[in-house]
N, C-alpha and C positions, 0 to 999 in steps of 0.2 A: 566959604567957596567950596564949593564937590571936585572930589578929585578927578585930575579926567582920566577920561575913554580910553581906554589902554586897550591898540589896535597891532594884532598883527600881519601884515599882507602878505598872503599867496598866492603865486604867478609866476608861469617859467618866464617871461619875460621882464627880464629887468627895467629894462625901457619901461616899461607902463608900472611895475611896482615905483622907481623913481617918480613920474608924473601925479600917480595918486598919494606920493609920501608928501608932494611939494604942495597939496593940494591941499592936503589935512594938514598941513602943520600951517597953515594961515588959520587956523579955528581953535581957538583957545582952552576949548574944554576938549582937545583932544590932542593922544600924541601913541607916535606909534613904535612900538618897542621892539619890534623886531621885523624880518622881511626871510622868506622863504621859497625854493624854487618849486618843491615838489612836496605834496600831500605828505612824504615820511618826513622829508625834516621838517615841515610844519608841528606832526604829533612831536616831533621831540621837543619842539620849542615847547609845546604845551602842556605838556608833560613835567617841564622843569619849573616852568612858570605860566604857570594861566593867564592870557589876557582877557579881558573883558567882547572885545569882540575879533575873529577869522573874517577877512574879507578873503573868499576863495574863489579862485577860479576854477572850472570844470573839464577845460580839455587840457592836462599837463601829461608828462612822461611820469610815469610809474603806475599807482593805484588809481591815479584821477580823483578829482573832486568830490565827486557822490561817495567813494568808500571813505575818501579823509572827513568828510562831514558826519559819516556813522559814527567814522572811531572818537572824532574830537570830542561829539557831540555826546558818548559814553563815556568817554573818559572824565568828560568834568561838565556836569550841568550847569552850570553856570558862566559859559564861555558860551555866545549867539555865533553863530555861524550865518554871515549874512554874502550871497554868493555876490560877483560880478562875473560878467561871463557875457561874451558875442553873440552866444546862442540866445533863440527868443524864447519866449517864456513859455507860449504853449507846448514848448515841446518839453522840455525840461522843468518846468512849474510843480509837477506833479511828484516826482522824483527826488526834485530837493526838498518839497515841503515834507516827502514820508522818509528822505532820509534823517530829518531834526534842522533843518537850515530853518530860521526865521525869517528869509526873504531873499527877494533877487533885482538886481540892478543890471538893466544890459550898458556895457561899456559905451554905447550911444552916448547916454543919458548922464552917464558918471558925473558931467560938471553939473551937472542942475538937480542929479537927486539923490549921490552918494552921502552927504552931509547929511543930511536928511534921515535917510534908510541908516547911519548908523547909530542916532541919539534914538532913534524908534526902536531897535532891536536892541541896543542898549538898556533900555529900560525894560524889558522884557516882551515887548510888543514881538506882532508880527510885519512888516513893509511889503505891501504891494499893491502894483498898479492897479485902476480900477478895470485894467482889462485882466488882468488877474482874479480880480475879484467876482467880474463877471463868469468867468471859466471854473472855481471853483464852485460856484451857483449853479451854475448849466449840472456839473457835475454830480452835486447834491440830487439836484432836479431828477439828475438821472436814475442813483438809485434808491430816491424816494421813491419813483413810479415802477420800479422793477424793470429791468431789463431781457427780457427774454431770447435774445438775439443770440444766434451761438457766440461764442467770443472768437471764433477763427475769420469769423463773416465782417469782423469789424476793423479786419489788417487788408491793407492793401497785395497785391500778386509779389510789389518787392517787400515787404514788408515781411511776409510768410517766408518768402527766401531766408533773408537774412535773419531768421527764429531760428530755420531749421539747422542753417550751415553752424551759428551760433553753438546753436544744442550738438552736432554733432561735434563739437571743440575747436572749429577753425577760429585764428584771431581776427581782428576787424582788418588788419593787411590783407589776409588771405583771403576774406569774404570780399572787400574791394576788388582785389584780385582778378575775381573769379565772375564776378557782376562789372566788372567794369566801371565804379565808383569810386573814391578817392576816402580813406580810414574814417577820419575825418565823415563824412557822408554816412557810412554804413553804422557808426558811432548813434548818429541821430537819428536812424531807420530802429535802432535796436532800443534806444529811449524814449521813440514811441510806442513800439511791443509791449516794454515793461510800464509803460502808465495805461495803454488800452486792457492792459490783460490784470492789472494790480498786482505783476511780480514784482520782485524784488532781488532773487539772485540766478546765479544759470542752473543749479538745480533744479529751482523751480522750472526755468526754462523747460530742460529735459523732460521731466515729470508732462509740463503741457504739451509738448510736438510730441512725445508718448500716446496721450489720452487721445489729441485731437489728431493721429494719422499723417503728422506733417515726417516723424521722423520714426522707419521702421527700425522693430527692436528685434535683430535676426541675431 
């Protein structure tokens, strides 16, 4: 018999890390060795002992999700990082797949396709929906055929906002703030910037509201 699936859950919410411990421990080839509130004590867990697979969530207090997924997902190749998360998958699909995550489950779905999505990334695969898969297609499609389009023309009026306020240093409170949107919200206006644009950090950010006139350099 194989040994099992050595899981460990991240989630500020304890309530749901209990629910999905009570869940996976009915499945025999899995068990899960430790539980985490925030992205750094997760690296520390993994750091001391690597489990086989991170079930993460993406909106926590501290680094969030997406940067805990870079570091785990460096610090030891051989630990899948497979997300859960409320957010849908078009918006954050892109993100998690370039930051090393093998796949995403929205908490919808957790009873019917978390089991599933983690003997899949387990074994080295990738898990996702076939609307996922459509999207990653579309994508391809896209720059197979070259895209010509400027890349500023492909953000929406709020969309550009929250680049530039970004790029000038305000936090996602203070962009909410100022738009009248709630952290949370401006969070997901800003991870679709970073998959329309194919950045990855606010550097980058800065460097494009430079180029493209959204944020002067006086």
């Amino acid at each position: 018999m194989s040994a099992a699936i050595r899981i460990l859950l991240v989630d500020d919410h304890a309530l749901l890390r209990g629910g999905v411990r009570m869940l996976l421990e009915q499945e025999p080839d899995m068990r899960v060795v430790g539980e985490a509130g925030t992205a750094e004590d997760a690296l520390q867990i993994v750091r001391r002992d690597p489990p086989d697979v991170v079930i993460m969530d993406l909106s926590m207090p501290g680094m969030g999700g997406l940067a805990g997924i870079r570091q785990i997902t460096a610090m030891d190749e051989k630990t899948r990082v497979l997300v859960l998360t409320a957010h849908a998958e078009d918006v954050y699909l892109f993100p998690v797949l370039e930051a090393g995550g093998s796949g995403y489950v929205t908490k919808n779905d957790a009873d019917r396709k978390l089991v599933d999505a983690i003997r899949t990334v387990a074994r080295g695969e990738v898990f996702l929906y076939p609307e996922a898969q459509r999207l990653l297609l579309d994508r391809y499609q896209r720059v197979k055929e070259g895209d010509a389009v400027d890349p500023v023309e492909r953000l929406s009026e709020r969309e550009r906002q929250v680049l530039a306020l970004t790029a000038e240093g305000y936090s996602a409170a203070e962009i909410g703030a100022r738009i009248f949107v709630s952290p949370k919200t401006v969070e997901t206006y800003r991870a679709r910037v970073m998959e329309k644009l194919g950045l990855h950090h606010r550097a980058e950010l800065v460097r494009f509201a430079l180029r493209s006139g959204l944020l002067k350099n006086d």
